[in-house]
N, C-alpha and C positions, 0 to 999 in steps of 0.2 A: 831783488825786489821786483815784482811782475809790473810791468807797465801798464798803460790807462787803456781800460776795455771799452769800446764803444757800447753805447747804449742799445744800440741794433744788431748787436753779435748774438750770433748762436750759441746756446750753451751745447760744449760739446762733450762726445763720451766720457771723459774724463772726468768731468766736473762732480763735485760732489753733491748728491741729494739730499736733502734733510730727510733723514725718516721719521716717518710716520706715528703719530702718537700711539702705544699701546694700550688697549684696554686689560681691565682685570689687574689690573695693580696689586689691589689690596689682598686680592688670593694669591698672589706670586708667592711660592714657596713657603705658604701656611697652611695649606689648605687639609694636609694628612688624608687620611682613609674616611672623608665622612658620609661618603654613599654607603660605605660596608659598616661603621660605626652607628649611624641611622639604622640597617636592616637589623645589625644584634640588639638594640632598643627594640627596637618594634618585638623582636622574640622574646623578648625582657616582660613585655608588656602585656602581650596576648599570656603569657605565663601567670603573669602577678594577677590577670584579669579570674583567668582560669582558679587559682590559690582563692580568690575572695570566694567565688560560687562555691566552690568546695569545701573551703570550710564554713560557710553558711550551710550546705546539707550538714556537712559535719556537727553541727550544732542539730539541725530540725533532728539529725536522727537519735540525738545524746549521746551521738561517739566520742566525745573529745574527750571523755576521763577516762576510755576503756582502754589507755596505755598507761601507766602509773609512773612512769622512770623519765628521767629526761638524759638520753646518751645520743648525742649530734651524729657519732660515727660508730658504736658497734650497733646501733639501735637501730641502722638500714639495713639491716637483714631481719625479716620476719621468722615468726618459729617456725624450725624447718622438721620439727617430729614430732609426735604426742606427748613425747616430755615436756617438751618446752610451751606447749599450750598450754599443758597442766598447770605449768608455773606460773604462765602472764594471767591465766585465769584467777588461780589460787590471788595475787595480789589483786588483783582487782576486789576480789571478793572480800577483801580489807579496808574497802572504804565505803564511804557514808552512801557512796548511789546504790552500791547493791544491795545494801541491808534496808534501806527505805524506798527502793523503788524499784529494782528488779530482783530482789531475793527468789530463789529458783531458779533463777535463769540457767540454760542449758548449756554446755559449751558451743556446740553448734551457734545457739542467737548470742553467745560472746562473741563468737568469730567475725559474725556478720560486721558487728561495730566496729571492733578491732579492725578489720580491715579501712572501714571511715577513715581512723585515724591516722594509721598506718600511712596508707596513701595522701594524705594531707601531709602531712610530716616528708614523707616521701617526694612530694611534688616540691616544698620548699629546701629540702636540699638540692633537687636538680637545679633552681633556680639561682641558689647561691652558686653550682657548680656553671651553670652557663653565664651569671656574673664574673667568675674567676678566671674561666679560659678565654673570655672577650677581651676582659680588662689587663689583664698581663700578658694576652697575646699578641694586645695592638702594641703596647709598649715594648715587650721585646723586639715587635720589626718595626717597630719604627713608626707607626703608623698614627698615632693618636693626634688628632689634632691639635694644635695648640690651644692651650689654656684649658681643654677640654678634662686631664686629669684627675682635679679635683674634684670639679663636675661629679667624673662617672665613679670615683673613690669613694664621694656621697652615698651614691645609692649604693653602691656595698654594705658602708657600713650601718646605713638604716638596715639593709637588709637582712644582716648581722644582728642589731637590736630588736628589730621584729623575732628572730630566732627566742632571744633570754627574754623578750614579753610572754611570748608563746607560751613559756613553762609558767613564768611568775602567774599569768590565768589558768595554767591546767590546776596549778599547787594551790590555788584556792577552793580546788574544788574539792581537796585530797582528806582534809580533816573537817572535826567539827560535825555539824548536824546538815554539812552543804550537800547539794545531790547534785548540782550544777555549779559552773565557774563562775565568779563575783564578776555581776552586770557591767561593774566600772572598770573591771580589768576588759572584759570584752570590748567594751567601748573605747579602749585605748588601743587595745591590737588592731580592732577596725579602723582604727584612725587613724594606725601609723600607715599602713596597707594603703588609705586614699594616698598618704602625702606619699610615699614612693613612686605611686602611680602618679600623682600628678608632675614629679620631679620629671620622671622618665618620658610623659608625655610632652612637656614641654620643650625636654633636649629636643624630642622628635621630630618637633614644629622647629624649631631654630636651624638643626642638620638640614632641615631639608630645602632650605635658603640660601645661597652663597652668603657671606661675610658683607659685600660689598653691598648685596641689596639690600640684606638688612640695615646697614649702614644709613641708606639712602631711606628705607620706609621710614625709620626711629623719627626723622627730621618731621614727615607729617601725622604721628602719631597724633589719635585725640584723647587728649589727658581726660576730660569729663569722662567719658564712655568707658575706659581703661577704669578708673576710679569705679564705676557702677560695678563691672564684671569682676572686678577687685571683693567689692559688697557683696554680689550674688553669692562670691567665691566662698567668702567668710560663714554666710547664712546659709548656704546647702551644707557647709562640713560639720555647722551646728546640728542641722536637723541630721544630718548621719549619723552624729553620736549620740545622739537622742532615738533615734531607731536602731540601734546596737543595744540603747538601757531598755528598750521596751523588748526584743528579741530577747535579751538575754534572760528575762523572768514571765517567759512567754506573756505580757500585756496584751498584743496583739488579739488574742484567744477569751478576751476576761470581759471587754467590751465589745460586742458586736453587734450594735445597733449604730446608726447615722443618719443625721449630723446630733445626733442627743446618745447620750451615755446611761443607757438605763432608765431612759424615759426620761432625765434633765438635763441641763446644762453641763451641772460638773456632776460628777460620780459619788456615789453611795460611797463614805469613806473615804472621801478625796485628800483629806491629811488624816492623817495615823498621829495622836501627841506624842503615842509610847515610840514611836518610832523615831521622831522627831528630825534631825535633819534627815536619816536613811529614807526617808519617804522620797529622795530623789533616785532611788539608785531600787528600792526594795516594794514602793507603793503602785500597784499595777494601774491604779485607776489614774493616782498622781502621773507616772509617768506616759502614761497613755494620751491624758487631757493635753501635758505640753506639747507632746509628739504631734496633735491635732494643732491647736492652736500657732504652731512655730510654722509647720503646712501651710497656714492660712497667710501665715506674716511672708514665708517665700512666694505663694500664688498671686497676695495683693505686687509682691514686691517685682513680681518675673513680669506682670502687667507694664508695671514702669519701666521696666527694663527694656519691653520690647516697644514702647512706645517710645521712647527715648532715644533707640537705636536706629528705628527708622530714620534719624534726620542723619544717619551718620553720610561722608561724602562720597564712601566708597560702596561699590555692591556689593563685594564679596561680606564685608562688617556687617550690610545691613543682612543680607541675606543667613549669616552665621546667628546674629540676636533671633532671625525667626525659630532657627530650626529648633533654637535655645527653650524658648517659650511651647512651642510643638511639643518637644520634649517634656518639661517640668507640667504640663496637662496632663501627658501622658500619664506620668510619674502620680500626678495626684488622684488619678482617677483609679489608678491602680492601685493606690494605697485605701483607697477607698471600699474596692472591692474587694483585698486581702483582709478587712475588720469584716464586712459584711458575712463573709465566709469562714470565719473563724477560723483565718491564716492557714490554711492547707500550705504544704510545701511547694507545691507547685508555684503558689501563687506569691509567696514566701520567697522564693527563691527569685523569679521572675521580679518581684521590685529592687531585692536586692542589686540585680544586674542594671537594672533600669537605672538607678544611682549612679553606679558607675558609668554611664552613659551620661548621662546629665553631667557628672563630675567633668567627663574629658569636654563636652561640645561648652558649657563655661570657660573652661583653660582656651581654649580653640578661641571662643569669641573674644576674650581678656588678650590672646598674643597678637589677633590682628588686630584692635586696637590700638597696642603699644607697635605693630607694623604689619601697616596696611600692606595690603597688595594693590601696587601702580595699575591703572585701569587706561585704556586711551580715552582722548575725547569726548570720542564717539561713542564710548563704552562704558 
């Protein structure tokens, strides 16, 4: 038993020191591969980004029927001789597009389309292939972050079902008196396509946070503001599948005058009775008017949204609402211009992507929301 230490004694070498408290706890030994797991999202991403535009051309140019077969793996090889041209020709030349809208066509301008497709087709199996060697190759070394598995197993297998939607819209187009894919099937494939993309861009924003900060932002989340960019979320993915029904029976093309539709308010023929409920899916004028007026409901709505966002406490939130609002002007002003012009692809194509922009900088402003980024003071 050590005897009584004076109060005024030295502590000496020996003595033991308390150490020091550590930081980063909550990362200790969870933390996995999620700078290299973030970079293969991000590739994930500019990919899936790349799939929308193209099959948007893929559509302005009418290539999507000019492959008739749905084969995932002998189907990545293209025809490799004049026989096999002859044949993906010949079927083509069995369904409803060629006999009511390109009869004659040459092989040559089959070629052309066929390759659209081709390479559409072709771009989403790379994508499933660089989903597969990320995802089973962080897990074989080890590397996946915790809890992250299921996560990234998700976007597989949307990825996987975007595949069997793909055909279920091509095989609409295949019988019958169709010369193009059923609107509402496009409308779905387009919309699975956002929700992967928004899946994957939001891993993107969480990887790219330690565990611990996020931790700590959740605590000053502001639930009002999270709820709006929540609404926005829901209302821009409306008016996306609502501009997928108006794309897919070219609408766009049918009215081009603004802010009146033929010189009135609602369209010559705005309900069809023989048509009855199809007037959602098949009535150009119908579907065109909501397409406008849903516009109007997101622009009144993006107003609030950024008026709203200004009081948030942080800069970066308030800052992310403006760019939000910038953005959705953009977007309407462009959608404005693509009726006026009687939807060139150009201009076609160009909204399309603008969408997708809107889409992610919404996710963007909805994740700082639910966590902010700490600012000093002074900042």
């Amino acid at each position: 038993m050590s005897g009584k230490r004076s109060v005024f004694e030295e502590v000496g070498e020996g003595a033991t020191v308390p150490s020091q408290p550590q930081g980063g706890m909550i990362d200790s030994g969870r933390r996995g591969a999620r700078g290299a797991v973030r970079v293969w999202l991000v590739v994930l991403f500019a990919m899936v980004m790349v799939m929308i535009a193209v099959g948007g051309l893929t559509r302005l140019t009418d290539s999507g029927l000019s492959i008739t077969e749905w084969r995932p793996v002998t189907g990545a090889l293209p025809p490799m001789n004049e026989a096999d041209w002859q044949e993906e020709f010949a079927k083509y030349r069995t369904i409803p597009q060629y006999e009511l809208v390109n009869k004659g066509m040459t092989l040559g301008e089959f070629k052309s389309i066929y390759w659209w497709e081709w390479g559409h087709r072709q771009l989403g199996r790379a994508i499933g292939l660089v989903w597969a060697l990320g995802f089973f190759g962080f897990l074989a070394l080890r590397k996946m972050p915790p809890g992250w598995s299921g996560r990234l197993l998700l976007v597989g297998a949307l990825g996987g079902a975007q595949g069997a939607i793909g055909w279920w819209m091509v095989a609409s187009g295949l019988g019958g008196q169709m010369t193009a894919v059923a609107s509402y099937r496009l409308a779905t494939h387009l919309g699975l396509a956002f929700v992967i993309l928004g899946f994957i861009a939001w891993y993107v924003f969480t990887l790219g946070r330690e565990e611990r900060d996020l931790m700590q932002a959740r605590r000053m989340q502001e639930r009002p503001l999270f709820g709006m960019a929540t609404g926005m979320l829901h209302l821009v993915f409306l008016q996306i599948l609502i501009g997928a029904l108006v794309a897919g029976i070219d609408a766009g093309r049918t009215f081009t005058d603004w802010p009146l539709m033929a010189g009135g308010f609602l369209p010559v023929d705005f309900w069809m009775p023989d048509l009855g409920w199809r007037n959602l899916f098949e009535n150009p004028g119908f579907v065109q008017f909501i397409h406008r007026i849903v516009g109007y409901l997101v622009l009144l709505y993006a107003v609030m949204f950024w008026l709203r966002g200004r009081r948030s406490a942080h800069e970066r939130t308030r800052a992310a609402f403006s760019v939000v609002f910038v953005a959705i002007i953009a977007q309407v002003v462009l959608g404005i211009t693509t009726v006026l012009y009687a939807a060139p692809w150009q201009l076609a194509i160009a909204h399309q992507v603008v969408a997708v922009v809107v889409w992610v900088l919404i996710l963007r402003v909805r994740f700082l929301c639910r966590y902010p980024r700490a600012q000093s003071v002074r900042g």
